[in-house]
C-alpha positions in Angstrom: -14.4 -25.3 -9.0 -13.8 -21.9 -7.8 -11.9 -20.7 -5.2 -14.8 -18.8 -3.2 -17.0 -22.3 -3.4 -14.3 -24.6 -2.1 -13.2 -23.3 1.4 -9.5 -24.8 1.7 -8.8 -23.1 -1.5 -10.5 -20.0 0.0 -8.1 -20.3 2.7 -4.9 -20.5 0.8 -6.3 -17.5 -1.4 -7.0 -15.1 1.9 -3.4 -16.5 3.4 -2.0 -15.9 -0.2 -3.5 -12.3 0.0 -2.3 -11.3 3.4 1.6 -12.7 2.7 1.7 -10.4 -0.3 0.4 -7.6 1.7 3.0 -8.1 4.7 5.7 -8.7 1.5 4.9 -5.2 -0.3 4.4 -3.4 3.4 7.9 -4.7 4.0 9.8 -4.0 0.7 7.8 -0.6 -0.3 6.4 1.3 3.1 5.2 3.9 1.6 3.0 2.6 -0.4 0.6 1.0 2.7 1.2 3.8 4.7 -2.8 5.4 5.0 -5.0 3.3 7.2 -7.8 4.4 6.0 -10.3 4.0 2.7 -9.3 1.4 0.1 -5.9 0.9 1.1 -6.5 0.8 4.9 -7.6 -2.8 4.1 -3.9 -3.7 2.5 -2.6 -2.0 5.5 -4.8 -4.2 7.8 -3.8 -7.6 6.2 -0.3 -6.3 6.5 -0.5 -6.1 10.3 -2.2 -9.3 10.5 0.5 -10.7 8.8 3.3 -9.4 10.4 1.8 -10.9 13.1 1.0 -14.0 11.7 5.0 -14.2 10.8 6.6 -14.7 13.8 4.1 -17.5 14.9 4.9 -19.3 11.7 8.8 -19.9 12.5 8.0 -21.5 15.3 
């Protein structure tokens, strides 16, 4: 079944999608820098999971 259909494994793949945008925000800068056009979403995902972050230590 594919991921879209099944919405736990949606879920894992959107929460996948947002920790590697927060990982390559932290590790390269540069390259999520524009916050707008196609790359604006990357840079969105990245803020939500920097935010996301600090709620998941506790």
């Amino acid at each position: 079944m594919s991921a879209l259909f099944n919405f736990h494994s949606f879920l894992t793949v959107i929460l996948l999608g947002i920790c590697a945008c927060t990982y390559f925000k932290m590790q390269f800068p540069a390259i999520l820098d524009q916050k707008t056009g196609f790359r604006g979403f990357f840079w969105k995902a990245a803020r939500i999971g920097r935010c996301l972050l600090f709620s998941l230590f506790i």
